[in-house]
PyMOL Python script that loads the backbone (N, CA, C, O; Angstrom):
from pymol import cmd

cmd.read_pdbstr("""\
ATOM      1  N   UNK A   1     110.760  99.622 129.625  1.00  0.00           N
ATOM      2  CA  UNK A   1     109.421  99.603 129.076  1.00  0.00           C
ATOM      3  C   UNK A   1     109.476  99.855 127.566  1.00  0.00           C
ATOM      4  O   UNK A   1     110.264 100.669 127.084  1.00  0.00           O
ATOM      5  N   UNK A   2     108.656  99.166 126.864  1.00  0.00           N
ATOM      6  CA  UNK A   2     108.577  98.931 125.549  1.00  0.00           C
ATOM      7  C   UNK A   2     108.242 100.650 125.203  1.00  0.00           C
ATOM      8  O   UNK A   2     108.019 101.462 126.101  1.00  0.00           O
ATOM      9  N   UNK A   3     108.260 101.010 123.673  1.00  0.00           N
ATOM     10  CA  UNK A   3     106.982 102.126 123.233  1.00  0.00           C
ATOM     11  C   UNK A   3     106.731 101.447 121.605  1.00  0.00           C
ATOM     12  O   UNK A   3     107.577 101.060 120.799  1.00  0.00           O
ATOM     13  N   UNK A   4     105.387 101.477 121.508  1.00  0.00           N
ATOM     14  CA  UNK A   4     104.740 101.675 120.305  1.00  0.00           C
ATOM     15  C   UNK A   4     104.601 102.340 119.229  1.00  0.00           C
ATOM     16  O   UNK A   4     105.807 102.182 119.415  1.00  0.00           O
ATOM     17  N   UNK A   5     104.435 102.817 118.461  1.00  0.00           N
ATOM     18  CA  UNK A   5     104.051 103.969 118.090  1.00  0.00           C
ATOM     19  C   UNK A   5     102.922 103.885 116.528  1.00  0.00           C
ATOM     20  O   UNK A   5     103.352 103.345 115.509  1.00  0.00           O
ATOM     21  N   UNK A   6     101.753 104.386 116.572  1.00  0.00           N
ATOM     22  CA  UNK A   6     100.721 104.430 115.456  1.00  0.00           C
ATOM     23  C   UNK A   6     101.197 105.671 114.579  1.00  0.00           C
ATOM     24  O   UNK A   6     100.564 106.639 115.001  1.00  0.00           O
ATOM     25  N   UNK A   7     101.634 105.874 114.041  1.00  0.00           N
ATOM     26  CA  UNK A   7     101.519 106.871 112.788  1.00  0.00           C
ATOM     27  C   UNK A   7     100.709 106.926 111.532  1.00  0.00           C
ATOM     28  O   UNK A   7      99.998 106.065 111.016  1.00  0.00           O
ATOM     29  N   UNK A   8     100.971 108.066 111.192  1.00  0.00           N
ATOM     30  CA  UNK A   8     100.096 108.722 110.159  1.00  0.00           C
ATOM     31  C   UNK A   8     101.073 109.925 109.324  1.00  0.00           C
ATOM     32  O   UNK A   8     101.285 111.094 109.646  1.00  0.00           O
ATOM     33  N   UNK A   9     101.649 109.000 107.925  1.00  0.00           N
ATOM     34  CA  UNK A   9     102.396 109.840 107.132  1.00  0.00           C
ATOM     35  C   UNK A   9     101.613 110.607 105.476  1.00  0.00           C
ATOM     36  O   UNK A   9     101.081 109.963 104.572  1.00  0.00           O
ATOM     37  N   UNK A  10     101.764 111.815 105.537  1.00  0.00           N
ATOM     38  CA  UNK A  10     101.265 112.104 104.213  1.00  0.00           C
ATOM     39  C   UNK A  10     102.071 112.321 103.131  1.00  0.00           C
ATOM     40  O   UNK A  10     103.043 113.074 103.192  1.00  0.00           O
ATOM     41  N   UNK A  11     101.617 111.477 101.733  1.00  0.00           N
ATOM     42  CA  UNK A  11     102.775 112.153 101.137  1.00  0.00           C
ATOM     43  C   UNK A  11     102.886 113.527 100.281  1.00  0.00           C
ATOM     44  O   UNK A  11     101.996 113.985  99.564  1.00  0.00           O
ATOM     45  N   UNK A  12     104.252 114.124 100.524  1.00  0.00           N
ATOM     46  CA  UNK A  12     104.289 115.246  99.543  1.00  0.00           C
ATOM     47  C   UNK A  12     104.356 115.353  98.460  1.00  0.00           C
ATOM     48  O   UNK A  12     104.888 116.367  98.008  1.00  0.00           O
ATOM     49  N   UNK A  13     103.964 114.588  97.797  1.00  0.00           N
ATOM     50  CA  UNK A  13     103.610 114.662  96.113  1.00  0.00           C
ATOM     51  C   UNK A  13     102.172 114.249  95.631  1.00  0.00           C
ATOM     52  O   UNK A  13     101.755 114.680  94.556  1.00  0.00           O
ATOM     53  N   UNK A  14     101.260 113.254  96.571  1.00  0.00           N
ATOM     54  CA  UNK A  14     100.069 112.713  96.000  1.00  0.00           C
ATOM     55  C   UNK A  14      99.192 112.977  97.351  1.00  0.00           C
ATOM     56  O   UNK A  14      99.757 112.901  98.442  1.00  0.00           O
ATOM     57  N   UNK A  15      97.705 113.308  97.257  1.00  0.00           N
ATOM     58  CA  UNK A  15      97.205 113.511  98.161  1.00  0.00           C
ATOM     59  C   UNK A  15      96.520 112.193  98.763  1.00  0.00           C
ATOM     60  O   UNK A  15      95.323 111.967  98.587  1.00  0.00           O
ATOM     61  N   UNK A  16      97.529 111.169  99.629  1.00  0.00           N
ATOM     62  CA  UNK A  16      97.412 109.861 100.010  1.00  0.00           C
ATOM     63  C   UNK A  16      97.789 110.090 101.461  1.00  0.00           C
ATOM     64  O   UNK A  16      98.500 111.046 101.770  1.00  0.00           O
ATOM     65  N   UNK A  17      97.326 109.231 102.356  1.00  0.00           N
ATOM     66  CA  UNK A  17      98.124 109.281 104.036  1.00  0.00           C
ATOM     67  C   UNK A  17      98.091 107.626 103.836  1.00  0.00           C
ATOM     68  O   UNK A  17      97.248 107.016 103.178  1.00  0.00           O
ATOM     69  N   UNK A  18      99.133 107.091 104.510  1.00  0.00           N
ATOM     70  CA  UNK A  18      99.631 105.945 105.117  1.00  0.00           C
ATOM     71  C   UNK A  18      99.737 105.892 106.797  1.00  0.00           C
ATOM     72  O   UNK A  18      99.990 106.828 107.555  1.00  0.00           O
ATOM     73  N   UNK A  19      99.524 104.814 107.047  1.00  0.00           N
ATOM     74  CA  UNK A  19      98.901 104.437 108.636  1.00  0.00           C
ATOM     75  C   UNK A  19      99.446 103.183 109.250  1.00  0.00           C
ATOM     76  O   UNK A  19      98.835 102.131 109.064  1.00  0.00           O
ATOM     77  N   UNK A  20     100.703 103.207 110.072  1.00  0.00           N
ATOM     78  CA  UNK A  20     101.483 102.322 110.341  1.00  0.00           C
ATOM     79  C   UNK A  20     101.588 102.323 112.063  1.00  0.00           C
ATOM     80  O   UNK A  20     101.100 103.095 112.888  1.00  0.00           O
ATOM     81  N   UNK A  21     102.598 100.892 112.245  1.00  0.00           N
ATOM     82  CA  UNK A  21     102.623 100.891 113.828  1.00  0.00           C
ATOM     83  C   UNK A  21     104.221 100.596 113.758  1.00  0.00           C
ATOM     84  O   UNK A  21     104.788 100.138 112.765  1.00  0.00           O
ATOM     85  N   UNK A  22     104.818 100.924 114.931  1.00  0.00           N
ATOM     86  CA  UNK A  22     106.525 100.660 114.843  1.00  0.00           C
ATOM     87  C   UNK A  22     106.733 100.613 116.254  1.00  0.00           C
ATOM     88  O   UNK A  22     105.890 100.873 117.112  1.00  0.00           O
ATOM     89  N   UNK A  23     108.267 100.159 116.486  1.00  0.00           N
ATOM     90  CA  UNK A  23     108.482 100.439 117.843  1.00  0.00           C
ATOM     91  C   UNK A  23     110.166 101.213 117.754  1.00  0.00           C
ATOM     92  O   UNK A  23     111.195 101.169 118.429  1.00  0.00           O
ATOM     93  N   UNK A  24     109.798 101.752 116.770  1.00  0.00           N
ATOM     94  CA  UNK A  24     111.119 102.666 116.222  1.00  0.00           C
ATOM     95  C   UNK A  24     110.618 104.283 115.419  1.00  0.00           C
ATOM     96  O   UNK A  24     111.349 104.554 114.467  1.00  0.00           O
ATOM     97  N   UNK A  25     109.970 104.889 115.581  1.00  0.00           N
ATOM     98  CA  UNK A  25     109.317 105.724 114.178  1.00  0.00           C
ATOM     99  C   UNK A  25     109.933 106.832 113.480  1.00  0.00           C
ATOM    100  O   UNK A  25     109.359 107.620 112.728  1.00  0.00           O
ATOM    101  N   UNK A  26     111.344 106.815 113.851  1.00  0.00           N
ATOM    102  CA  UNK A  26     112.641 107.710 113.228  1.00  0.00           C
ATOM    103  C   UNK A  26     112.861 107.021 112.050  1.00  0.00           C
ATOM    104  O   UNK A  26     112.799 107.443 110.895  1.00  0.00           O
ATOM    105  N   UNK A  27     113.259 105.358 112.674  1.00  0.00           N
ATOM    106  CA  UNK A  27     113.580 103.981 111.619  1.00  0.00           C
ATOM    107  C   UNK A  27     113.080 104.194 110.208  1.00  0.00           C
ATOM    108  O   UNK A  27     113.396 104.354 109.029  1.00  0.00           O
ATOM    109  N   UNK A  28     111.505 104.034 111.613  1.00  0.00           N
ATOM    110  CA  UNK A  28     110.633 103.953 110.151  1.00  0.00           C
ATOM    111  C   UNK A  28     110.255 104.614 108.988  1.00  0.00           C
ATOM    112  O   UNK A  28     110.177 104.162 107.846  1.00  0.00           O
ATOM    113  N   UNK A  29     109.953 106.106 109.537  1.00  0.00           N
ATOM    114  CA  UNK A  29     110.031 107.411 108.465  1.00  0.00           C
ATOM    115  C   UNK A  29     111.570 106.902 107.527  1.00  0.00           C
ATOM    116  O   UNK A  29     111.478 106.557 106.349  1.00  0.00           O
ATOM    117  N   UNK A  30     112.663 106.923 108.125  1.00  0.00           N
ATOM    118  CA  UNK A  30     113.541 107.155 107.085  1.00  0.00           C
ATOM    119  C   UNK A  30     113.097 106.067 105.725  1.00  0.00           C
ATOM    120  O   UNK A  30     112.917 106.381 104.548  1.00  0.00           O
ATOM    121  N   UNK A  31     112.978 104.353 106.541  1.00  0.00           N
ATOM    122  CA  UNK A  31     112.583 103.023 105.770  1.00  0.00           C
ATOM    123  C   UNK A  31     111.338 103.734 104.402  1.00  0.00           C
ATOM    124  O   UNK A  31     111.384 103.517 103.191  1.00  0.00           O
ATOM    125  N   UNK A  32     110.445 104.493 105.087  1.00  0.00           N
ATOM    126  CA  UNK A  32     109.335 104.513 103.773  1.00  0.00           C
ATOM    127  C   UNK A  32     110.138 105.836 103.186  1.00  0.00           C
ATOM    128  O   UNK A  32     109.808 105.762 102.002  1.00  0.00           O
ATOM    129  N   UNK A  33     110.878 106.848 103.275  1.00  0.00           N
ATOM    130  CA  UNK A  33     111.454 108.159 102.146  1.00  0.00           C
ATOM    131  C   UNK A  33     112.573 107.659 101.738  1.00  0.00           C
ATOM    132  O   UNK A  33     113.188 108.484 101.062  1.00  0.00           O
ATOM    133  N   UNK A  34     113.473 105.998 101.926  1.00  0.00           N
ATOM    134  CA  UNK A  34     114.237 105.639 101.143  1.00  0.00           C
ATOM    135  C   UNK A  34     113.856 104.869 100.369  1.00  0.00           C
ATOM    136  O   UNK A  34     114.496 104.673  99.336  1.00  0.00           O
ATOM    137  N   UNK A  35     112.494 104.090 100.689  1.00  0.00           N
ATOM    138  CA  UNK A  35     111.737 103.004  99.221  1.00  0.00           C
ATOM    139  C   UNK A  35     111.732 101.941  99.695  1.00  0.00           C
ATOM    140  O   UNK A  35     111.440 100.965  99.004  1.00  0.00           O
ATOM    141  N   UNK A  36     112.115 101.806 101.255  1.00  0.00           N
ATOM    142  CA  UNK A  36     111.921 100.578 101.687  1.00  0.00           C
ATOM    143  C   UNK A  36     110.792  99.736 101.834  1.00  0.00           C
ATOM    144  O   UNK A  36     110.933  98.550 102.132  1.00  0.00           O
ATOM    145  N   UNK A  37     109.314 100.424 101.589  1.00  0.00           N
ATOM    146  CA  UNK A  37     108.546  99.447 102.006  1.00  0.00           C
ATOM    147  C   UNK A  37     107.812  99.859 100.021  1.00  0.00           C
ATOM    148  O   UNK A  37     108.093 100.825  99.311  1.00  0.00           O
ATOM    149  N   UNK A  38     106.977  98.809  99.753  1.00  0.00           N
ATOM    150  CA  UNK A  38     106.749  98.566  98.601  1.00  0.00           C
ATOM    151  C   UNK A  38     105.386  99.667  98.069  1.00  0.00           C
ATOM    152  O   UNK A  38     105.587 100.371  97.079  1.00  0.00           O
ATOM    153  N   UNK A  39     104.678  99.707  98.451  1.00  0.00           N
ATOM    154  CA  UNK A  39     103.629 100.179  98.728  1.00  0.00           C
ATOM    155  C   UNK A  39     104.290 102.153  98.789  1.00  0.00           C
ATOM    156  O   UNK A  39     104.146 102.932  97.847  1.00  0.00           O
ATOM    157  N   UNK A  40     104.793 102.415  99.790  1.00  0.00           N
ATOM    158  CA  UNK A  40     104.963 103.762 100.265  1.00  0.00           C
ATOM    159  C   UNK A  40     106.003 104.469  99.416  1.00  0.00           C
ATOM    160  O   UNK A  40     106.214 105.676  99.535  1.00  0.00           O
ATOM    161  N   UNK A  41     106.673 103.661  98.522  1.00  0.00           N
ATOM    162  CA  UNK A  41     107.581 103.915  98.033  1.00  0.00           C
ATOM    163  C   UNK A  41     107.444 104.474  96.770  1.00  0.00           C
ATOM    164  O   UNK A  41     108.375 105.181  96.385  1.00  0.00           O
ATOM    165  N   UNK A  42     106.153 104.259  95.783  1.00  0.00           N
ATOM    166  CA  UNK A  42     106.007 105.235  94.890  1.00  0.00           C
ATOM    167  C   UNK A  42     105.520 106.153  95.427  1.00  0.00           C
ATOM    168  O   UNK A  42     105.918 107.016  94.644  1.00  0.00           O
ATOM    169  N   UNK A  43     104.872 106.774  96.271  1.00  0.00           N
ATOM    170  CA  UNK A  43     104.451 108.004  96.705  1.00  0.00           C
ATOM    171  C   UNK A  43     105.491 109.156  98.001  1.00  0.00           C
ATOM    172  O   UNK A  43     104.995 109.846  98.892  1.00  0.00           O
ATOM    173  N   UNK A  44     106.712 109.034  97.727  1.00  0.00           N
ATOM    174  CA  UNK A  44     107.623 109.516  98.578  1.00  0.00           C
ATOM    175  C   UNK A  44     107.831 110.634  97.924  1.00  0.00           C
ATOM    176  O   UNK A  44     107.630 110.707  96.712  1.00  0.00           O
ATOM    177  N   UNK A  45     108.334 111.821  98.774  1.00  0.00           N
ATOM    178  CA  UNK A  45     108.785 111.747 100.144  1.00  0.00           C
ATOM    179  C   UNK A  45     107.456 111.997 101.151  1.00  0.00           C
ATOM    180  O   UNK A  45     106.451 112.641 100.850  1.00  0.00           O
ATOM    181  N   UNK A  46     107.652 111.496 102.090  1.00  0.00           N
ATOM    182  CA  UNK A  46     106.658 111.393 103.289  1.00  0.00           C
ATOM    183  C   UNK A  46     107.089 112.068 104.678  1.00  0.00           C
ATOM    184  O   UNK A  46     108.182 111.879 105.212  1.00  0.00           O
ATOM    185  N   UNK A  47     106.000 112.936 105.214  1.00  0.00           N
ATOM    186  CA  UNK A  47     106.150 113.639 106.324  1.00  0.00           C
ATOM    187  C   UNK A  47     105.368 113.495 107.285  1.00  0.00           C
ATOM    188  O   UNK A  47     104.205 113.659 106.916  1.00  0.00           O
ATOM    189  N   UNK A  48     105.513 113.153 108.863  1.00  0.00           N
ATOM    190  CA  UNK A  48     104.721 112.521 109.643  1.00  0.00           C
ATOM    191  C   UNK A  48     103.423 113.821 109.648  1.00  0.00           C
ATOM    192  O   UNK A  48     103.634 115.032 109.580  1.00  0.00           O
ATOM    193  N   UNK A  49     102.695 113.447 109.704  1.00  0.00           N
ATOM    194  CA  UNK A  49     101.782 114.332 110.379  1.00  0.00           C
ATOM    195  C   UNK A  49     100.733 113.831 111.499  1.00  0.00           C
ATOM    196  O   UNK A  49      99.636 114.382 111.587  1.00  0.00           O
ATOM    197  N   UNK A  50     101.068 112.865 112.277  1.00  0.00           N
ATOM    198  CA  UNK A  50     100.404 112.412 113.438  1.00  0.00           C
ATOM    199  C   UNK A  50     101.251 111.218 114.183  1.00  0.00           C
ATOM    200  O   UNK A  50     101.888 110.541 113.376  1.00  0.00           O
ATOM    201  N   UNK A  51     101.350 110.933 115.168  1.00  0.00           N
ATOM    202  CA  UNK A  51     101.738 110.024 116.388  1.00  0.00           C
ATOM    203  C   UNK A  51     101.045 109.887 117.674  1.00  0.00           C
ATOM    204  O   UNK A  51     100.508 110.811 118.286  1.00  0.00           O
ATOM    205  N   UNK A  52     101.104 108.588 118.053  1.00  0.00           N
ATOM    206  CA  UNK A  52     100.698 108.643 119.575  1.00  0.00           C
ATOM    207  C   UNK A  52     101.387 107.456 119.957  1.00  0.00           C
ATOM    208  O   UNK A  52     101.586 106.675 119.027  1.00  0.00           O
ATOM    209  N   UNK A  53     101.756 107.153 120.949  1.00  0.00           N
ATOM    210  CA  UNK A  53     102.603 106.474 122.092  1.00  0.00           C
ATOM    211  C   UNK A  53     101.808 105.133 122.746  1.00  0.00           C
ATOM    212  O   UNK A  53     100.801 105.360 123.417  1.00  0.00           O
ATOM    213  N   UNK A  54     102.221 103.838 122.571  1.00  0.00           N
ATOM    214  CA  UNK A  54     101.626 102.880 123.371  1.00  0.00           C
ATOM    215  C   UNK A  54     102.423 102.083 123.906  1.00  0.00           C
ATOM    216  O   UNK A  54     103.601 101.900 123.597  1.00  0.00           O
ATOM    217  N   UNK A  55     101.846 101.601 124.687  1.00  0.00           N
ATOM    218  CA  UNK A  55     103.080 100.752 126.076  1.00  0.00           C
ATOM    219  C   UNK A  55     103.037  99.193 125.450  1.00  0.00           C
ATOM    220  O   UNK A  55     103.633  98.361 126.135  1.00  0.00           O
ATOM    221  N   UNK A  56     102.496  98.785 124.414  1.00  0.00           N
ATOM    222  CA  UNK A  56     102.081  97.197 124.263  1.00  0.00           C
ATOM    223  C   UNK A  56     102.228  97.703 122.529  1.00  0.00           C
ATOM    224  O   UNK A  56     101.966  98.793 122.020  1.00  0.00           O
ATOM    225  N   UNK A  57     102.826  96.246 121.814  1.00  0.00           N
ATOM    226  CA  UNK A  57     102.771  96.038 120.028  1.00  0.00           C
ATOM    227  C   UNK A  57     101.110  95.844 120.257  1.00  0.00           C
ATOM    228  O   UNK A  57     100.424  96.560 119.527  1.00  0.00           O
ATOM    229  N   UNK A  58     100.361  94.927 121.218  1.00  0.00           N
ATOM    230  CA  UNK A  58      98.691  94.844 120.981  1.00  0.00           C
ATOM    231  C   UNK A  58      97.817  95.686 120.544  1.00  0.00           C
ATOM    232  O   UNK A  58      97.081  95.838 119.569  1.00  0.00           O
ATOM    233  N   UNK A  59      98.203  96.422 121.942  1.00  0.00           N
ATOM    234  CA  UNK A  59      97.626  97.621 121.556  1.00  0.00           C
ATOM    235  C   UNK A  59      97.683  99.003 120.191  1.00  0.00           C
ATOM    236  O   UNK A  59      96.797  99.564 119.547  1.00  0.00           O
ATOM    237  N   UNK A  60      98.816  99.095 120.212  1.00  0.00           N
ATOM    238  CA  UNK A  60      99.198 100.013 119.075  1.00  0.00           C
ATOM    239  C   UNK A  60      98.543  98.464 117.574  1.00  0.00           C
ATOM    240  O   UNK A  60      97.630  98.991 116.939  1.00  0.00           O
ATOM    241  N   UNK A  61      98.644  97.883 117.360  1.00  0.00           N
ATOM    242  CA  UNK A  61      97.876  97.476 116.015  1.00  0.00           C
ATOM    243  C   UNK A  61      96.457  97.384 115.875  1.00  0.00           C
ATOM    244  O   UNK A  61      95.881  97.260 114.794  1.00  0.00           O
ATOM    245  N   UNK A  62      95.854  97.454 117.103  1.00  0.00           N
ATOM    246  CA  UNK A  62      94.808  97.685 117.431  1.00  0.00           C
ATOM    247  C   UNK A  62      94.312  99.140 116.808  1.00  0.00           C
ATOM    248  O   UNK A  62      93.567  99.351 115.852  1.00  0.00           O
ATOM    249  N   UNK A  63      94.748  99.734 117.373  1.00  0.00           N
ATOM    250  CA  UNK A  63      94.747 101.594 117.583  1.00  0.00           C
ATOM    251  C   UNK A  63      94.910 101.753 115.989  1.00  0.00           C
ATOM    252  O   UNK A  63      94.020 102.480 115.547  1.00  0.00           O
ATOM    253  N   UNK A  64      95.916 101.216 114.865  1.00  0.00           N
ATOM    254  CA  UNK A  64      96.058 101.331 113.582  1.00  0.00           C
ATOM    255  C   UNK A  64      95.179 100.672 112.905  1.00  0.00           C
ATOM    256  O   UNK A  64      95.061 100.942 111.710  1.00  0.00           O
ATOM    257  N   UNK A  65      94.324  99.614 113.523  1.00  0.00           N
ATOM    258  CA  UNK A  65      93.384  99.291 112.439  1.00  0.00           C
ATOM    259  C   UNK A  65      92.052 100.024 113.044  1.00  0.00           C
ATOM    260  O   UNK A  65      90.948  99.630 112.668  1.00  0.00           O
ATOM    261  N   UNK A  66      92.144 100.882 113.798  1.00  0.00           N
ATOM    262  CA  UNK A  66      91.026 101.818 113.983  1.00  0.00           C
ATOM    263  C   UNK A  66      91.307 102.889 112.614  1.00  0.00           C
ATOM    264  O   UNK A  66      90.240 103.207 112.088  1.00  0.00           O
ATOM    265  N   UNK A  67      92.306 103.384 112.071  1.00  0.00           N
ATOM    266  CA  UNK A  67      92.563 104.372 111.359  1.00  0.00           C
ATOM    267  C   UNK A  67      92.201 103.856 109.713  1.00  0.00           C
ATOM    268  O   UNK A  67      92.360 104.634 108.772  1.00  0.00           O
TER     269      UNK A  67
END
""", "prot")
cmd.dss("prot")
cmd.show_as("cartoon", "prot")
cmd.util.cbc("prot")
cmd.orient("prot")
């Protein structure tokens, strides 16, 4: 069975949150505090402060454009 995952990272230097979907979210945290994504990358380092779990990619992008 697949997992999803919606997150919600804040960063520790600017008072900004970022709001993503993955089906990896270890991956992904490391991808945005090494500069991998364009956007997240001037405002690093980033610390999760929310997750939740979905069985479907549908659903979880769904669930992130609620946020």
């Amino acid at each position: 069975m697949n997992k999803y995952f919606v997150y919600i990272l804040k960063s520790k230097i600017r008072k900004i949150t970022y709001v993503g979907y993955t089906n990896d979210i270890e991956r992904r945290i490391t991808e945005h505090n090494l500069g991998r994504s364009k956007f997240t990358s001037i405002y690093k380092p980033w610390e999760l402060i929310y997750k939740e779990e979905h069985t479907s990619e549908l659903e979880a992008r769904k669930r992130e454009k609620i946020f």
